[in-house]
N, C-alpha and C positions, 0 to 999 in steps of 0.2 A: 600907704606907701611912704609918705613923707614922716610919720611917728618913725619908720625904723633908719630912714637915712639921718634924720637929725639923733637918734641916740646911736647911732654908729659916729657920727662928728663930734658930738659931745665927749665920745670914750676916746676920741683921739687926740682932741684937744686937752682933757684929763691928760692923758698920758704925761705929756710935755710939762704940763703943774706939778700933778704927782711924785714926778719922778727926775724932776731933775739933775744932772750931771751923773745918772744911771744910764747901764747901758740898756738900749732899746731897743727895737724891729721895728717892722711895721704893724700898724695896725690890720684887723682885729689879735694878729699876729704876734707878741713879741716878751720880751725876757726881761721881766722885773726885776727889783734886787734879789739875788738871792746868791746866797754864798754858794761860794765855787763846790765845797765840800756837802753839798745839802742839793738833793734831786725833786723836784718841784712838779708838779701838770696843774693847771688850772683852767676853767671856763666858767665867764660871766655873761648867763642868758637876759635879755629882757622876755617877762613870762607871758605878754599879752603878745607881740608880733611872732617870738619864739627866734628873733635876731642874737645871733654870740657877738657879741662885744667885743669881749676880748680872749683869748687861748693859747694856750703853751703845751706841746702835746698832751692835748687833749684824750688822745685813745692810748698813752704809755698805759700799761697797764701795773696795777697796784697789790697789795692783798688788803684786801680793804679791812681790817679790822671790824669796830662794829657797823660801819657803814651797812653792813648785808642786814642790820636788823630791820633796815627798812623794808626791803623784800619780804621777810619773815611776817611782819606783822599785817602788810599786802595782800599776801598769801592765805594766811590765815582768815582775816576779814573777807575777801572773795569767797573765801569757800564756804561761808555762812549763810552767802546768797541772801544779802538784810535781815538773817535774823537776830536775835538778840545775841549781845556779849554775855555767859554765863561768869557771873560772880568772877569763879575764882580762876578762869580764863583773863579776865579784867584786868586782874593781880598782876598779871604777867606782865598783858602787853603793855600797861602800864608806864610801870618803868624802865620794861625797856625800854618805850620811848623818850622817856623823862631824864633817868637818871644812867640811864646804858648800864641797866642788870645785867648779867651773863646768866646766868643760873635761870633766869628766864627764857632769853633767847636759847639755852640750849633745849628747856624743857619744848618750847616751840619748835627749833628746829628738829629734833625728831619726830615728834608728833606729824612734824607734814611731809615727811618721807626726808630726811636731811637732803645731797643734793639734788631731790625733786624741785625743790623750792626753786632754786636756782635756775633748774631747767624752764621750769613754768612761768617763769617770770624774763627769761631770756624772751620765751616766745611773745609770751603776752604784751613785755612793753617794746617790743624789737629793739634789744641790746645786743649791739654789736661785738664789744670789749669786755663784757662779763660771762667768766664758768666760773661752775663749782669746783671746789677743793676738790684737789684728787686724794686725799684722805677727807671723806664724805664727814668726819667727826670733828672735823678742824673750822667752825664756819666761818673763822675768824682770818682763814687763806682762801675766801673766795676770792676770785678774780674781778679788779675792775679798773672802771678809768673815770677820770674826772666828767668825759663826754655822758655816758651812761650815768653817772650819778646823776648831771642834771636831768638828763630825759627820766629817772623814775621822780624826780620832782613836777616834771612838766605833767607826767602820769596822771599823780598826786593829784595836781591843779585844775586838769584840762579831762582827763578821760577816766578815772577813776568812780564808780558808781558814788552817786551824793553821800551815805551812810559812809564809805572807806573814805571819800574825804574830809569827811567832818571828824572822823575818831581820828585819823593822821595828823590833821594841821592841830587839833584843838591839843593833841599830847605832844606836835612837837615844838607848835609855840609856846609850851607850860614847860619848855625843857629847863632843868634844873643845874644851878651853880654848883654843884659838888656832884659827882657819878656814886653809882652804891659801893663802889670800891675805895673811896673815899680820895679819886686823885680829881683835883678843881679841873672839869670841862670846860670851864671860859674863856678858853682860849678862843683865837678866831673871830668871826663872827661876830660873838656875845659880846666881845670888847673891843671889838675895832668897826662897828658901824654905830647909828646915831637909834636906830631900829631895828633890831634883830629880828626875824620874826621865827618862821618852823625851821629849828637846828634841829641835825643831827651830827655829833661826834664821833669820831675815830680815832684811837688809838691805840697799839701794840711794839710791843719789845723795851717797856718802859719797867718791867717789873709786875709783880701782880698787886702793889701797892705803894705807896707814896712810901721813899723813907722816913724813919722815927722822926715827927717834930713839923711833917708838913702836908700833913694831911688837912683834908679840904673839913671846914668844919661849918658852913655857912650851907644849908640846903634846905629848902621851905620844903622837899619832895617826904610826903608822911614814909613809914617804913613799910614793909613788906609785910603783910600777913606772915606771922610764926609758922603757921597751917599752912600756908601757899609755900614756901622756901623750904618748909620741910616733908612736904608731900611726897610719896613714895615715886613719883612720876619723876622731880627732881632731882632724888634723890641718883636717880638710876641712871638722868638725864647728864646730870656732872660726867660719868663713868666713859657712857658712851659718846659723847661732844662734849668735852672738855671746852671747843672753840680755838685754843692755841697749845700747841705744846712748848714746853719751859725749854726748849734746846729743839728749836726747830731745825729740817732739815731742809737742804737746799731744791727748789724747786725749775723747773724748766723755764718759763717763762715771768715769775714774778720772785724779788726779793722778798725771804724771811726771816733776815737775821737785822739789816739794821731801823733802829726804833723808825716807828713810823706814827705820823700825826696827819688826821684830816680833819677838816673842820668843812661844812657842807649847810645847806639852806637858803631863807630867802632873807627879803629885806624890805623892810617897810610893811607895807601892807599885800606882803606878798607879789610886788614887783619886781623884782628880781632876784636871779638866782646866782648864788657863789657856790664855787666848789674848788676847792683848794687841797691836792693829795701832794704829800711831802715825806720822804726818808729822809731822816738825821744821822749821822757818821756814828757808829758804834760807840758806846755808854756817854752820850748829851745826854746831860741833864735834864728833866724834866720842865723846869723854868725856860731854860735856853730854849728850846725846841716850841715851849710856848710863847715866848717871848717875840721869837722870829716868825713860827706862823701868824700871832696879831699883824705884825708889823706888816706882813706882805699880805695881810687881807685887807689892811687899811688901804693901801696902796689900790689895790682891783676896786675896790668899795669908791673911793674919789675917784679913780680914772673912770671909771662906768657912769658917775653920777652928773 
């Protein structure tokens, strides 16, 4: 009891350091910097008591871009039931965890019934704030919230059979500086704590690559089997889950026009947990939208510490 009342004191005493001459709330409660023009949710768990920190609507919900590849590869692993990862299954989940393949996640998300996944993982980790795309081939408009991303981390951590959590944390603390689409994932997270540990990135409506001249060139993640990426499974898998459409259409309950950037995981030795889901005002720059997400994970990252 006394571990969670002193990191509940601590993030509130952060807060006032942090954040000086920003406007505040209360704790665990309150509204970091964030521009007027830029839509924000965040929650900072500690993963051993399962105490929030800190939150800012929490359950708005999002389209989570790749965020959902974390349920995908979840899914996937559970239904193996500890057996082994085949080779060129490997390939996959990989990088999608590493380097946030698409062409992966889509070949996975059909494979396990596209929004079956979703559903099965609503039950499983009792998410409140996440459905599937009501276009089942979009999986890059599933629905979610910052609340629910931490709980499939606590999943991860706490209830996950040993075998899913040893392949999850090991690929997602191997997560790599450059995505296979070659835009720099280091935002977040990777650059604004002292210890990054298992990330997962999100990002959509940024283009389907860096423009000419700033593409991310720095990635230790090796490439993709030629045979894996061009397997007739993939091939088929582009067609039918694309994951985003280039001129999305508007949806009932979640934004899918303006760019959106998450940045998601833990810290340190896997002591706690960030989650951070953010819309940027129609055609921000790439940099800027990363720029601003560091900035205001640094901020949650000291106030929680």
């Amino acid at each position: 009891m006394g571990r969670k009342v002193n990191f509940a004191k601590k993030a509130a005493a952060g807060l006032a350091t942090a954040t000086a001459g920003m406007l505040l709330a209360a704790t665990p409660s309150y509204a970091a910097p964030i521009s007027d023009d830029v839509t924000a949710a965040y929650v900072v768990v500690d993963v051993e008591s399962g105490e929030t920190a800190l939150k800012h609507h929490e359950h708005d919900k999002f389209r989570s871009a790749s965020l959902v590849k974390l349920l995908i590869a979840i899914d996937y692993l559970e239904a193996l039931n500890g057996g082994e990862i085949p080779a060129e299954d490997r390939a996959l989940l990989e990088p999608m965890l590493r380097s946030s393949n698409d062409d992966a996640a889509s070949a996975l998300w059909v494979r396990g019934g596209q929004k079956a996944i979703v559903d099965r993982m609503v039950a499983k980790i009792g998410l409140v704030d996440t459905a599937a795309p009501v276009d089942e081939g979009m999986w890059g408009y599933t629905a979610l919230s910052a609340s629910d991303v931490a709980k499939i981390y606590q999943y991860i951590l706490h209830d996950a059979a040993p075998e899913v959590r040893e392949f999850m944390l090991t690929n997602l603390h191997a997560h790599t500086k450059c995505a296979d689409d070659k835009f720099d994932q280091s935002f977040g997270i990777p650059s604004a704590v002292d210890e990054p540990g298992a990330v997962k990135q999100g990002w959509s409506g940024f283009g389907a690559a860096p423009e000419p001249g700033k593409e991310c060139k720095d990635s230790s993640d090796p490439q993709l089997s030629l045979k894996v990426l061009g397997s007739p499974e993939v091939r088929q898998a582009r067609e039918i889950a694309p994951g985003e459409e280039t001129t999305p259409q508007a949806a009932d309950d979640i934004d899918l026009k303006r760019p959106a950037m998450h940045t998601s995981g833990t810290v340190g030795d896997d002591e706690k947990i960030i989650v951070l889901l953010t819309l940027e005002p129609e055609k921000t720059p790439w940099d800027t939208a990363a720029a601003r997400t560091t900035a205001l994970t640094e901020v949650l990252d000291r106030a929680s510490s």
